[in-house]
DSSP file (Angstrom, degrees, kcal/mol; ACC not computed):
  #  RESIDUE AA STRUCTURE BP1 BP2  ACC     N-H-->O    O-->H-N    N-H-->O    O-->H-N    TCO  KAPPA ALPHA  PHI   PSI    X-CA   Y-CA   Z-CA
    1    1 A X              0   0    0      0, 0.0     2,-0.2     0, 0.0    13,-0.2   0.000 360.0 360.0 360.0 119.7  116.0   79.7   89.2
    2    2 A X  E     -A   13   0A   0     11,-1.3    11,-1.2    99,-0.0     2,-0.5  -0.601 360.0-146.6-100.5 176.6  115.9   78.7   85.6
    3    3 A X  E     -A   12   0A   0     -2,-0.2     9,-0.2     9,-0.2     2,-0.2  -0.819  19.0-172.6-139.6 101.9  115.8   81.2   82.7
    4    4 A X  E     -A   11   0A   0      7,-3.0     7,-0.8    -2,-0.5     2,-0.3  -0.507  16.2-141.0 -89.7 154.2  113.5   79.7   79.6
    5    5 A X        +     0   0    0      5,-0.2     2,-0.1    -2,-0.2     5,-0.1  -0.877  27.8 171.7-102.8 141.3  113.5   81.8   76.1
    6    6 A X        -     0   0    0     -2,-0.3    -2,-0.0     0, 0.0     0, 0.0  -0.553  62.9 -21.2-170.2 101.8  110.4   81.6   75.0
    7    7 A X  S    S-     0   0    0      1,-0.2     0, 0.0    -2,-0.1     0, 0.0   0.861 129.7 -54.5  69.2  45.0  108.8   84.2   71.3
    8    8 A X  S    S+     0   0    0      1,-0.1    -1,-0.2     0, 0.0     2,-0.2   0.835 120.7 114.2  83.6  25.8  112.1   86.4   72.4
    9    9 A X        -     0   0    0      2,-0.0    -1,-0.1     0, 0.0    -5,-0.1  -0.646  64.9-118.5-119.9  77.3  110.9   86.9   76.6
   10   10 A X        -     0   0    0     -2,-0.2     2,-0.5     1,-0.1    -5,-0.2   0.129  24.4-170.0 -36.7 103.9  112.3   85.8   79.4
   11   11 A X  E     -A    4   0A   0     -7,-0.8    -7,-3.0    79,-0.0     2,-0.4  -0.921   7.4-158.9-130.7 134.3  110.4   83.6   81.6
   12   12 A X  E     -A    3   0A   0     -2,-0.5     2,-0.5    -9,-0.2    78,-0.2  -0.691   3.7-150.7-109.0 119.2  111.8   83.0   84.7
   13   13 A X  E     -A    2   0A   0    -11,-1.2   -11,-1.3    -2,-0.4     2,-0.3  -0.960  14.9-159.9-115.6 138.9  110.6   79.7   86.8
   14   14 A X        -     0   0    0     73,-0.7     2,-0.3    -2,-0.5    73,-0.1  -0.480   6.7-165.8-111.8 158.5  110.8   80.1   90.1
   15   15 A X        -     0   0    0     -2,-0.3     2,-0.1   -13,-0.0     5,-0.1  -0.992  35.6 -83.9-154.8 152.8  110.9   77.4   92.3
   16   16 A X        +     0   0    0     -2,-0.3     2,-0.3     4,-0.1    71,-0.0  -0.278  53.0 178.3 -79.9 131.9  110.4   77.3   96.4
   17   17 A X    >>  -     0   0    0     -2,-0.1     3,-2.0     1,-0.1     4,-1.0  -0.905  45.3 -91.3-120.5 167.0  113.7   78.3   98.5
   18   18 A X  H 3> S+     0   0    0     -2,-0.3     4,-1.4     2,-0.2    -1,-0.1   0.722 130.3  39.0 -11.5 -54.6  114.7   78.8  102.2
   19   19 A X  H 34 S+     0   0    0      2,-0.2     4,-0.3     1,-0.2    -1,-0.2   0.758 108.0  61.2-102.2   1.0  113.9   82.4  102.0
   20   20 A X  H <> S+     0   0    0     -3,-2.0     4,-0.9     3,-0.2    -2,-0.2   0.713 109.0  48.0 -69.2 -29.9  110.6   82.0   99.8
   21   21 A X  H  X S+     0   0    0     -4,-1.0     4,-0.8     2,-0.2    -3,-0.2   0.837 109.3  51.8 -97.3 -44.4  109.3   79.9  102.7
   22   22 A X  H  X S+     0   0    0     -4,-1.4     4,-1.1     2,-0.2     5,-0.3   0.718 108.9  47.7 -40.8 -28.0  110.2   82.5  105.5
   23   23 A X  H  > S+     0   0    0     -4,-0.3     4,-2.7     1,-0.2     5,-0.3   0.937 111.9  56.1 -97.9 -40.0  108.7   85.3  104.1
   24   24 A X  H  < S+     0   0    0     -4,-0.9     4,-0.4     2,-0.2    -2,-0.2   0.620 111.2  36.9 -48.8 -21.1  105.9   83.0  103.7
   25   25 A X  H  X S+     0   0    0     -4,-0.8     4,-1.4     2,-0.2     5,-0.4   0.837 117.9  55.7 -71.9 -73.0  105.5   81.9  107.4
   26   26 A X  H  X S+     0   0    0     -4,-1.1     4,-2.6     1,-0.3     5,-0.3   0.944 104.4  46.3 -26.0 -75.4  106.3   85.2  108.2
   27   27 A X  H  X S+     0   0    0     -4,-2.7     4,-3.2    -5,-0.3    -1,-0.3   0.987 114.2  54.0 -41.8 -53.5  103.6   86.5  106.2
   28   28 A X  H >> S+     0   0    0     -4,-0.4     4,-2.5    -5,-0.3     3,-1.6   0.944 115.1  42.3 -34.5 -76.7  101.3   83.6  107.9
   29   29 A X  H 3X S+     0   0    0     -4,-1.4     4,-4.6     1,-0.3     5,-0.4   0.791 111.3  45.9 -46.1 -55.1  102.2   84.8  111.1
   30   30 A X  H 3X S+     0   0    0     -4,-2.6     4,-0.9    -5,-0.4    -1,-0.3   0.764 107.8  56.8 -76.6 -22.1  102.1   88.0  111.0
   31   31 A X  H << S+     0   0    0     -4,-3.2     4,-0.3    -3,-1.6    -2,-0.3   0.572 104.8  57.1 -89.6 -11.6   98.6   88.1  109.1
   32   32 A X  H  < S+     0   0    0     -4,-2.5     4,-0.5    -5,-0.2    -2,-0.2   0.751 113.3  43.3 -73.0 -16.3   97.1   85.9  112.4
   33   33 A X  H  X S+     0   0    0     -4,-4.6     4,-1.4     2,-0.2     5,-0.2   0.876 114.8  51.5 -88.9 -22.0   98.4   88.9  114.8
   34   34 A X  T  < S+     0   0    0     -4,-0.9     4,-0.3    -5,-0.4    -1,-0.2   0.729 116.1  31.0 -65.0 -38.2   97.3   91.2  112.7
   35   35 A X  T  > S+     0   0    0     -4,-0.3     4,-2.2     2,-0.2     5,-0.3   0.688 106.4  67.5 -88.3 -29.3   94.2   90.5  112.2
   36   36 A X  H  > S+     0   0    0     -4,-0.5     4,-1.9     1,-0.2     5,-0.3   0.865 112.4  39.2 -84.2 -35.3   93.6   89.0  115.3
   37   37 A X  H  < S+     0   0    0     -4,-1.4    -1,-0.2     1,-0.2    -2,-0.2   0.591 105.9  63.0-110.1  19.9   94.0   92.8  116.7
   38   38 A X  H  > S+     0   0    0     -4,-0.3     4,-2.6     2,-0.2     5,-0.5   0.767 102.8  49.5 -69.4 -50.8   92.3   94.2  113.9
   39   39 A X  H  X S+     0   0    0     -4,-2.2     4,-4.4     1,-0.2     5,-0.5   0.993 114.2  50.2 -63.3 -48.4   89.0   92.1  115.2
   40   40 A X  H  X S+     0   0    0     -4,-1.9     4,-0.6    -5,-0.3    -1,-0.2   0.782 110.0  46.1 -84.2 -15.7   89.7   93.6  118.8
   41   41 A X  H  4 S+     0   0    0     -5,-0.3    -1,-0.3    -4,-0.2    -2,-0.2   0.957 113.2  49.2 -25.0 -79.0   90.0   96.6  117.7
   42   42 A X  H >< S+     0   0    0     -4,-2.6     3,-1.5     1,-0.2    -2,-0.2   0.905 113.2  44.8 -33.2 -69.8   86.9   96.1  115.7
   43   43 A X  H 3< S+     0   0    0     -4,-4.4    -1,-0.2    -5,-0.5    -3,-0.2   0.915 118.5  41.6 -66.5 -28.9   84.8   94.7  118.5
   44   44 A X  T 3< S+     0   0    0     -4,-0.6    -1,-0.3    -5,-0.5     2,-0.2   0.082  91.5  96.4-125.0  59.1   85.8   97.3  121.4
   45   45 A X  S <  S-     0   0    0     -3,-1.5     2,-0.3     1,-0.1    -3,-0.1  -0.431  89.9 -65.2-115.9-177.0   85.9  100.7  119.3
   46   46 A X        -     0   0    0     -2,-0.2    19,-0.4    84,-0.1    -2,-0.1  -0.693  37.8-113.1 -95.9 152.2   82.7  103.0  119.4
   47   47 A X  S    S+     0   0    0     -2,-0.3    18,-1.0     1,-0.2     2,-0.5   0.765 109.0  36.6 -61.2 -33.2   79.6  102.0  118.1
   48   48 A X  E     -B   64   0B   0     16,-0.2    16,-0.2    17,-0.1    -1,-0.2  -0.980  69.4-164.3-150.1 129.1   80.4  105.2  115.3
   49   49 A X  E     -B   63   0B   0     14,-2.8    14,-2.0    -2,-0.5     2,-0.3  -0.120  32.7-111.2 -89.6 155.7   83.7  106.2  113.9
   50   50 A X  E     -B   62   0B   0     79,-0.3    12,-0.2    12,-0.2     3,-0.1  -0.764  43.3-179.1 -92.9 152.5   85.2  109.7  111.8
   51   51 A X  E     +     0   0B   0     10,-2.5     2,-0.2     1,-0.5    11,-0.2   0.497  57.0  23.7-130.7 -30.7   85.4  107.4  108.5
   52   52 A X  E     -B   61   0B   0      9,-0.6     8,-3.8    77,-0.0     9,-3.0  -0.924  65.1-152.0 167.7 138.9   86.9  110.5  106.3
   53   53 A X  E     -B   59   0B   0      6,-0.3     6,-0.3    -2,-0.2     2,-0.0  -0.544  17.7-118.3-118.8 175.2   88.5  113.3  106.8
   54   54 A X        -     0   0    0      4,-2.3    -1,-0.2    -2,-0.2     6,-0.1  -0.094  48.1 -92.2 -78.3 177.9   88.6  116.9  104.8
   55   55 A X  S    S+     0   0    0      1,-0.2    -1,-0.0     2,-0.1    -2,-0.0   0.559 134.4  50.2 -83.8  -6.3   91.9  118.2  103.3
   56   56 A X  S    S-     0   0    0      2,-0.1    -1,-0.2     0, 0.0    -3,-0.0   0.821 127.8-106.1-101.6 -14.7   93.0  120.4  106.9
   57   57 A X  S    S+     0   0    0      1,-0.3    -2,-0.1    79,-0.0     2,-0.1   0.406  72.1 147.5 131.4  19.4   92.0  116.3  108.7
   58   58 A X        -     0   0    0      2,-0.0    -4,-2.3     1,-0.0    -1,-0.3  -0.558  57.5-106.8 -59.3 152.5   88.6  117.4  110.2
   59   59 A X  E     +B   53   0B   0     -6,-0.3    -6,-0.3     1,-0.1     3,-0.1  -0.683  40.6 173.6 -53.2 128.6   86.1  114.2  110.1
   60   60 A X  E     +     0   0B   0     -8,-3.8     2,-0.4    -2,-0.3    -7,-0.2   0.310  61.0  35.7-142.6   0.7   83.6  114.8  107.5
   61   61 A X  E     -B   52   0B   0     -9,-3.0   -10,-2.5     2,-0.0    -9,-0.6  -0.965  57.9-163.6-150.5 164.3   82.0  111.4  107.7
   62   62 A X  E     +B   50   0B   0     -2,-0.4     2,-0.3   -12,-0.2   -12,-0.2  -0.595  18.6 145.9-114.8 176.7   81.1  108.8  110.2
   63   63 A X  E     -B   49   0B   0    -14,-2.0   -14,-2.8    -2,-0.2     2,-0.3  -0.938  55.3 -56.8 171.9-173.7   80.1  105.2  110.0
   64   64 A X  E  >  -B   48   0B   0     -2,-0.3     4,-0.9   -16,-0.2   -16,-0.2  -0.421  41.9-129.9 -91.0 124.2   80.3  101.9  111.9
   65   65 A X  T  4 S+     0   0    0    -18,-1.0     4,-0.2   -19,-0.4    -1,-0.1   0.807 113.4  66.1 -60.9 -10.1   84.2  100.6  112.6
   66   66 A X  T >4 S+     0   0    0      1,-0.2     3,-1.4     2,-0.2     4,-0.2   0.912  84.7  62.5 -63.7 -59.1   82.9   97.3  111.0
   67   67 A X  G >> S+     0   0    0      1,-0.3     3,-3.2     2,-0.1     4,-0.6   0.698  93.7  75.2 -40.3 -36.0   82.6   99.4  107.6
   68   68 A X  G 3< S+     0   0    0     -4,-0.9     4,-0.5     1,-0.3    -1,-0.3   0.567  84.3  73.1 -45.3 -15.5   86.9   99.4  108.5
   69   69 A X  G <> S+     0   0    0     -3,-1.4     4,-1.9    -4,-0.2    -1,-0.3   0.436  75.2  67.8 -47.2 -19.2   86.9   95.9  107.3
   70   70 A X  T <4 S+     0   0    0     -3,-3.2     4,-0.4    -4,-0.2    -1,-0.1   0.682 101.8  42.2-106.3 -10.3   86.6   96.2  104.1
   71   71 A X  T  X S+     0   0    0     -4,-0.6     4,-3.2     3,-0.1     5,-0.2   0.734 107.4  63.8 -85.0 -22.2   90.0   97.7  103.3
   72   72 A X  H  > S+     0   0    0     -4,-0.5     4,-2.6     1,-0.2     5,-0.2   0.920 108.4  42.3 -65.7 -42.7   91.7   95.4  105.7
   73   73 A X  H  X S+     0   0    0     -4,-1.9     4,-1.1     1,-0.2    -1,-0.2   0.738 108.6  56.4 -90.4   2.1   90.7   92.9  103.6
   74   74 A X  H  > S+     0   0    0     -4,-0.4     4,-0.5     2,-0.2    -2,-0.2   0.903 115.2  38.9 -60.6 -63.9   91.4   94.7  100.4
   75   75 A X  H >X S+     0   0    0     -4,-3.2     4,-1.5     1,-0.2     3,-0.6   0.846 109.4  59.6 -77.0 -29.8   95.2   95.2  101.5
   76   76 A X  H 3X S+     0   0    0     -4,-2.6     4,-2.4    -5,-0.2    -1,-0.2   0.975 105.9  49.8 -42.6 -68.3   95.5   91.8  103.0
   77   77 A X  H 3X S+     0   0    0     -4,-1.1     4,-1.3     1,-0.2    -1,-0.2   0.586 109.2  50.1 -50.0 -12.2   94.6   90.2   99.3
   78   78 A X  H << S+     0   0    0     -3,-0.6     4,-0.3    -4,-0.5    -1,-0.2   0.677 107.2  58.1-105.3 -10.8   97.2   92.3   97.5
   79   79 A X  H >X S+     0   0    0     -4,-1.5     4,-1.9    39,-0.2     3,-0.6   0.859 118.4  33.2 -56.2 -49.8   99.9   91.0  100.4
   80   80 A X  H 3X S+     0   0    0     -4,-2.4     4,-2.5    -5,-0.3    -3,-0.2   0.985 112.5  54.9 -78.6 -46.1   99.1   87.6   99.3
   81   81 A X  H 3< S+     0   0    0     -4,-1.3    -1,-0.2     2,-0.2    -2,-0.2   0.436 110.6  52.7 -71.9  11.0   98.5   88.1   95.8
   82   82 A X  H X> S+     0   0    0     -3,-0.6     3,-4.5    -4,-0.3     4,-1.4   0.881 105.2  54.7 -77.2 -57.3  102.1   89.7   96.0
   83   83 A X  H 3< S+     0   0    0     -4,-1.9     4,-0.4     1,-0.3    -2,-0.2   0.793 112.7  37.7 -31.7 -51.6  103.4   86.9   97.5
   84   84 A X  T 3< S+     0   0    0     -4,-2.5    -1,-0.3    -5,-0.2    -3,-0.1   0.595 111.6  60.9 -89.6   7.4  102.1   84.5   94.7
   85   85 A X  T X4 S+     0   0    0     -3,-4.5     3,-2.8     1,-0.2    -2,-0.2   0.703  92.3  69.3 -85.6 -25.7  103.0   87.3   92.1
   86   86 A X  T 3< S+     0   0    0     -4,-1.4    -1,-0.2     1,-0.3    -2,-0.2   0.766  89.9  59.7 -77.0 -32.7  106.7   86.7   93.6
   87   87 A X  T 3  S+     0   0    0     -4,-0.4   -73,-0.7     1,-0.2     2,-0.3   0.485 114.8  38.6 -77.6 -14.0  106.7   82.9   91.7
   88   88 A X    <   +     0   0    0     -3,-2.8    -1,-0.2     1,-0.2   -75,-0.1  -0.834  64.2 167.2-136.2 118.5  106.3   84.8   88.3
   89   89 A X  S >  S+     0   0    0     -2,-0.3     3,-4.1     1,-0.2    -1,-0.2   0.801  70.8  77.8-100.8 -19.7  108.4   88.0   88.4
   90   90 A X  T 3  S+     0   0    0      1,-0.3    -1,-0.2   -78,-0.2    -2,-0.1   0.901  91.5  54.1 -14.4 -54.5  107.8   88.2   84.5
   91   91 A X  T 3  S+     0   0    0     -6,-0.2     2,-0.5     2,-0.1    -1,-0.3   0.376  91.7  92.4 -84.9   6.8  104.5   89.5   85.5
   92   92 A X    <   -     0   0    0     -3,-4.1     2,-0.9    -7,-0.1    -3,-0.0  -0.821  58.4-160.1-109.0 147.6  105.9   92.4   87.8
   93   93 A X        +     0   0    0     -2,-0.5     2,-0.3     2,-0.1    -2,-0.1  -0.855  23.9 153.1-122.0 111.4  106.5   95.8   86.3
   94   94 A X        -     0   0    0     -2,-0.9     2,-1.0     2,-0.2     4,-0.1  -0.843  56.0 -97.6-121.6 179.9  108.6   98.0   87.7
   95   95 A X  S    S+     0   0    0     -2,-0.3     2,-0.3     2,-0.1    -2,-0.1  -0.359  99.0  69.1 -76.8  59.8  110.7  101.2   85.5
   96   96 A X  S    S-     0   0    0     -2,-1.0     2,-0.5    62,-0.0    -2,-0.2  -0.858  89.4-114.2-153.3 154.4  114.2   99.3   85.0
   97   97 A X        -     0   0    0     -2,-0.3     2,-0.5    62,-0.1    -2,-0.1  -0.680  23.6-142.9-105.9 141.8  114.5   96.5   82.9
   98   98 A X        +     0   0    0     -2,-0.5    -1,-0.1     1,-0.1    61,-0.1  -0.813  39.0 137.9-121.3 111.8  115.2   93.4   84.3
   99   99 A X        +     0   0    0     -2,-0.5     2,-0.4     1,-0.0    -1,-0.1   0.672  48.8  73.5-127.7 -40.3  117.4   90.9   82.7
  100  100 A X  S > >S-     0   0    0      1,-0.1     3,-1.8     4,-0.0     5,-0.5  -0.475  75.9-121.4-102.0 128.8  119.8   89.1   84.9
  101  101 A X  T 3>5S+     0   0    0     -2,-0.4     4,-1.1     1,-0.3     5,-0.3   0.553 119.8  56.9 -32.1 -81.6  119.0   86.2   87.7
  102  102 A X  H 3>5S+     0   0    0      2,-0.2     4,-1.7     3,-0.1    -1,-0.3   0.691 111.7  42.0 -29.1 -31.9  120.6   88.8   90.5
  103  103 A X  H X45S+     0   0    0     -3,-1.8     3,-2.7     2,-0.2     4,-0.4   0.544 114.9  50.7 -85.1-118.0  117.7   91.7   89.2
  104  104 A X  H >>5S+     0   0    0      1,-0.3     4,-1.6     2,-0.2     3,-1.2   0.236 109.9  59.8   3.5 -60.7  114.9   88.8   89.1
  105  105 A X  H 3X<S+     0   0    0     -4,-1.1     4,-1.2    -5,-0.5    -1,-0.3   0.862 113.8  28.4 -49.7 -43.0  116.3   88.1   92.7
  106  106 A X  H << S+     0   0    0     -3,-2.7    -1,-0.3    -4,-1.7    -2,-0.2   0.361 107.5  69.3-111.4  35.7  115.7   90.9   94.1
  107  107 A X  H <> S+     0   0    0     -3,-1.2     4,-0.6    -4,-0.4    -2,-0.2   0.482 110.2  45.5 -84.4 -23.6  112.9   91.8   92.1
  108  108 A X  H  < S+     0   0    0     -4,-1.6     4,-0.4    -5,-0.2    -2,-0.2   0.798 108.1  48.1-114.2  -6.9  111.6   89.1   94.0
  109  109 A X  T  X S+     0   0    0     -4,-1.2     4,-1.6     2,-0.1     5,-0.2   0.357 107.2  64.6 -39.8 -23.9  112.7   89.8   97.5
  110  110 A X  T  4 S+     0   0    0      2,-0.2    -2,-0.2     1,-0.2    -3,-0.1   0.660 103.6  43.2-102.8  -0.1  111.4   93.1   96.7
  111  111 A X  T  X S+     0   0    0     -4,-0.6     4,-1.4     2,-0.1    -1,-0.2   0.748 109.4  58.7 -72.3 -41.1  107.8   91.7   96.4
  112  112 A X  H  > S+     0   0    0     -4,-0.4     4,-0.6     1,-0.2    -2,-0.2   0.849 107.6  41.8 -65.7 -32.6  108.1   89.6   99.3
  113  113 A X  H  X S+     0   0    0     -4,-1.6     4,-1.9     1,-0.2    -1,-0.2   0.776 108.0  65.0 -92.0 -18.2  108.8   92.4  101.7
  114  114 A X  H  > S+     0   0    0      1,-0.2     4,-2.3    -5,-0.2    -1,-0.2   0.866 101.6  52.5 -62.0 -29.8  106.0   94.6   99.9
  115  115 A X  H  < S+     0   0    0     -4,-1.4    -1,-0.2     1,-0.2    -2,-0.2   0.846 108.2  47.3 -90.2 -17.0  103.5   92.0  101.1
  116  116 A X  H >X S+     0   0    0     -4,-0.6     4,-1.9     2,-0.1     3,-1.2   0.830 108.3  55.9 -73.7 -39.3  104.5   92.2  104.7
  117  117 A X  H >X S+     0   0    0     -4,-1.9     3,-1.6     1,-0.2     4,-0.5   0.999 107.0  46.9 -58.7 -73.1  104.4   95.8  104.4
  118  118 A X  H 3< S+     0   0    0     -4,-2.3   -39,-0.2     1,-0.3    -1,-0.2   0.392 105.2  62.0 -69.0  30.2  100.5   95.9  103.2
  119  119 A X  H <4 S+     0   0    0     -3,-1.2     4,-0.3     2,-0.1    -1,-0.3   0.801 100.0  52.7 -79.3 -57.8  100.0   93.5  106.0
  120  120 A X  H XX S+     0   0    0     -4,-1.9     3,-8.0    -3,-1.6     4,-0.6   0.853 107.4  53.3 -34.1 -86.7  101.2   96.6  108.1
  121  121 A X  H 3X S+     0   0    0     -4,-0.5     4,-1.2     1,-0.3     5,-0.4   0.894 100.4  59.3 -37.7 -43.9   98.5   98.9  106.4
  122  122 A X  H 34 S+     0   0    0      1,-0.2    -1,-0.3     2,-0.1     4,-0.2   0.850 109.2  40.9 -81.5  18.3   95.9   96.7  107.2
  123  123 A X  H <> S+     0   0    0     -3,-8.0     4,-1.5    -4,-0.3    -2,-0.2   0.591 120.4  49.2-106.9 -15.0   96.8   97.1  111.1
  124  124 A X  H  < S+     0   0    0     -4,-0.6    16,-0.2    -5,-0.2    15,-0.2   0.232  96.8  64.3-127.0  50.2   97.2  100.8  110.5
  125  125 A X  T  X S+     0   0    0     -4,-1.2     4,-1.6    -5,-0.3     5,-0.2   0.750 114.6  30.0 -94.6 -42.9   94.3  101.5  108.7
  126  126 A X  H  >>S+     0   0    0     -5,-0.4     4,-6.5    -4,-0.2     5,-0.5   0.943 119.9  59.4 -60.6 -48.5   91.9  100.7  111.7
  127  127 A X  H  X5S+     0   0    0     -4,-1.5     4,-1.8     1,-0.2    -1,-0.2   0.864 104.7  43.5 -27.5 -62.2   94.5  101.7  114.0
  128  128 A X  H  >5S+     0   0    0      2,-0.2     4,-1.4     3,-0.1    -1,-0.2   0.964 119.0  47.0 -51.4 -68.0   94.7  105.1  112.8
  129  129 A X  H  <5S+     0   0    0     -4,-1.6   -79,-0.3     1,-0.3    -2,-0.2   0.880 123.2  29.7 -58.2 -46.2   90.5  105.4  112.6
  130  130 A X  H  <5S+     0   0    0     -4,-6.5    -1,-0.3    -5,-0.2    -2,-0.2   0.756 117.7  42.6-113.4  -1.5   89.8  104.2  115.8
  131  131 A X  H  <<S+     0   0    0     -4,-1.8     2,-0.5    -5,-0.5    -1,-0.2   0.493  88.6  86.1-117.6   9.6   92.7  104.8  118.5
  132  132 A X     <  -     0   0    0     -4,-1.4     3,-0.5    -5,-0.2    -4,-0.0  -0.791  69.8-146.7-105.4 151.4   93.6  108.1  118.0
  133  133 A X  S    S+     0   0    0     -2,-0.5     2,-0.2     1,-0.3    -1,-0.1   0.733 103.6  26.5 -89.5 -15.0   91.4  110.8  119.8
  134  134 A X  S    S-     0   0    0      2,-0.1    -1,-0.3   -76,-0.0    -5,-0.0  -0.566 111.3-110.4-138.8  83.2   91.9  113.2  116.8
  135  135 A X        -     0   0    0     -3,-0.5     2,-0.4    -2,-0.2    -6,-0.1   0.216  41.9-165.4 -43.1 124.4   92.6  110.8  113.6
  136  136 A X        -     0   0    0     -8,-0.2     3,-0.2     1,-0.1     4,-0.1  -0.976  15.9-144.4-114.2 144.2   96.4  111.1  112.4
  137  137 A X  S >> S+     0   0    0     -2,-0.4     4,-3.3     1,-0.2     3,-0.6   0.410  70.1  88.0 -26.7 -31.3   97.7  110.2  109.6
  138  138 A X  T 34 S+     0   0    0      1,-0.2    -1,-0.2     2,-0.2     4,-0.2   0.314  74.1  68.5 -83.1  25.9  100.9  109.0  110.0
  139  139 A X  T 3> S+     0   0    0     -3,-0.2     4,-0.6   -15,-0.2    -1,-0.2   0.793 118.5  30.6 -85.4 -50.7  100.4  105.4  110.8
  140  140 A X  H X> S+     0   0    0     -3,-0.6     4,-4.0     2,-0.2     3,-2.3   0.993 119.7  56.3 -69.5 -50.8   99.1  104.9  106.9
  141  141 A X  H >X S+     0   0    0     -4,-3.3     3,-2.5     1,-0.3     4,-2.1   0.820 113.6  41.0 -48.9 -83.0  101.4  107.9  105.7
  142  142 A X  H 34 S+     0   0    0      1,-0.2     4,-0.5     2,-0.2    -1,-0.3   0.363 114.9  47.2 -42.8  -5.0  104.4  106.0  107.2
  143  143 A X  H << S+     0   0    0     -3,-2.3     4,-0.3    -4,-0.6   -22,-0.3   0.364 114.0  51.3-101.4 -17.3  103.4  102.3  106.0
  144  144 A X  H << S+     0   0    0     -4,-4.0     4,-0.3    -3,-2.5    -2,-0.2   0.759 112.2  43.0 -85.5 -17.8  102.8  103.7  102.7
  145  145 A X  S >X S+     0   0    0     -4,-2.1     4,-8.8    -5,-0.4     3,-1.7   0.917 109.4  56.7 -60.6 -48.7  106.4  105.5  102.7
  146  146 A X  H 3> S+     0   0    0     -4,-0.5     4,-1.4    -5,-0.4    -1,-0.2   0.843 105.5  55.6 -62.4 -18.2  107.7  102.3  104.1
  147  147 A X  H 34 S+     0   0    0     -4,-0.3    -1,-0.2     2,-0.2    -2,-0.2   0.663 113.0  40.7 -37.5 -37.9  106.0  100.9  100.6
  148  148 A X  H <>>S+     0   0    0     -3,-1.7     4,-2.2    -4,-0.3     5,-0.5   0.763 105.6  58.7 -96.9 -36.7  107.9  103.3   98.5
  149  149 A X  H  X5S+     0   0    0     -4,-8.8     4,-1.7     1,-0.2     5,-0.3   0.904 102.9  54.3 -83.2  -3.7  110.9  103.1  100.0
  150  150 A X  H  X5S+     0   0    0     -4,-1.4     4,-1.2    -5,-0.2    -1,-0.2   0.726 117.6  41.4 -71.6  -6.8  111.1   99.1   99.3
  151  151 A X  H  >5S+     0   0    0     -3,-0.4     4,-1.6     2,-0.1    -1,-0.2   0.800 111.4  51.0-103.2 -23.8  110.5   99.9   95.9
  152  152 A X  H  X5S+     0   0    0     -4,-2.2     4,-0.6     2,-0.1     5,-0.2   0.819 120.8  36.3  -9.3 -75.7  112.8  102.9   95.7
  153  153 A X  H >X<S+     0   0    0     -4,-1.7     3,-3.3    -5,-0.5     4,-2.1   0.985 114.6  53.8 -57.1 -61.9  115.7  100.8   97.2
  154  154 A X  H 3X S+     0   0    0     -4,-1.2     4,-2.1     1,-0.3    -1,-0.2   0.781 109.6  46.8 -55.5 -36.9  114.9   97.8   95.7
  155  155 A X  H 3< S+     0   0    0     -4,-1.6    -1,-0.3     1,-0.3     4,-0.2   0.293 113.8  51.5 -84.8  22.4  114.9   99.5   91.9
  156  156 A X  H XX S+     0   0    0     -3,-3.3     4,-2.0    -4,-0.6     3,-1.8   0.859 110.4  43.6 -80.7 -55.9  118.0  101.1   92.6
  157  157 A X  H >X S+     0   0    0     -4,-2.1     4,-2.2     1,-0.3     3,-1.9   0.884 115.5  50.1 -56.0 -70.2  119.6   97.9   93.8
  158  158 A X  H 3X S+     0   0    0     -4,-2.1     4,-0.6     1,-0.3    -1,-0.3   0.551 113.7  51.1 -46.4 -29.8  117.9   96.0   90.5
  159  159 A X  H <4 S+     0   0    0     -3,-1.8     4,-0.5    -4,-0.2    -1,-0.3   0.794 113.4  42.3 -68.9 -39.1  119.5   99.0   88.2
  160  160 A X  H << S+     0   0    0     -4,-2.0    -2,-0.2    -3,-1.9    -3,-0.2   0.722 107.5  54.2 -95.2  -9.8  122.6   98.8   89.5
  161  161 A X  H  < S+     0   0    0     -4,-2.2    -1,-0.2    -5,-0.3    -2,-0.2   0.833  98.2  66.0 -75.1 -26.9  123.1   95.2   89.6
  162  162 A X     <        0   0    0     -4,-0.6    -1,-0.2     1,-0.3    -2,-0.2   0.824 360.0 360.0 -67.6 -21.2  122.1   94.9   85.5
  163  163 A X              0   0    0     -4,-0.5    -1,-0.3    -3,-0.1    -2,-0.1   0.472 360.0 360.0 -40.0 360.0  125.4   96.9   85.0
């Protein structure tokens, strides 16, 4: 990692390492099993799904498990565009300011494991919809907690390392 000045801003060029390319295979990997039971899923659910629920978690609309595609492929594209967000960490905003190669580092481990995470949400958004016999929440609630808490941890870790 080199560290250009450039009109008084740090810009940080990143260049591919050993653990930029694991979380990138990884990410590969893990978005063909994922998807791959996301289709079967898809393909052997019933012909019509609870789509949304009320605030006590009744169903209050129905619709086709395809229409469940179209978040999968929403959270899938911000896994990936973290991933390539992870080569300019300039461009990532979190609250603690971020100065030092060691913050940058794991400012950028702490993108890479965010995009694995919303890989998770897009196996347990269908999940959730279509294999529970009364729709719970907690497959999204708990892959969006695991969301917080890599960002939580990480901007502790990135605050206390600028010390």
């Amino acid at each position: 990692m080199r560290m250009l000045k450039q009109n008084n801003k740090q810009k940080i060029k990143v260049h591919r390492t050993t653990e930029g390319t694991i979380f990138e295979l990884a990410f590969i990997v893990l978005a063909i099993v994922v998807w791959t039971l996301v289709i079967l899923m898809l393909k052997n659910a019933p012909n019509v799904i609870a789509t949304h629920f009320d605030a006590s978690g009744r169903p209050n609309g129905y619709g086709s498990p395809w229409g469940l595609l179209f978040p999968s492929i929403i959270t899938t594209v911000i896994g990936v565009g973290m991933l390539a967000g992870a080569y300019f960490p300039n461009t990532i905003n979190v609250p603690v300011e971020v100065t030092t190669p060691r913050q940058y580092e794991l400012l950028i481990r702490m993108t890479r494991i965010g995009a694995l995470l919303f890989l998770l949400l897009t196996l347990a958004i269908p999940a959730t919809l279509i294999y529970f016999n009364s729709p719970s929440p907690w497959p999204v609630i708990g892959t969006v907690g695991l969301i917080m808490l890599d960002i939580i941890v990480f901007c502790v870790l990135i605050h206390r390392s600028g010390r």
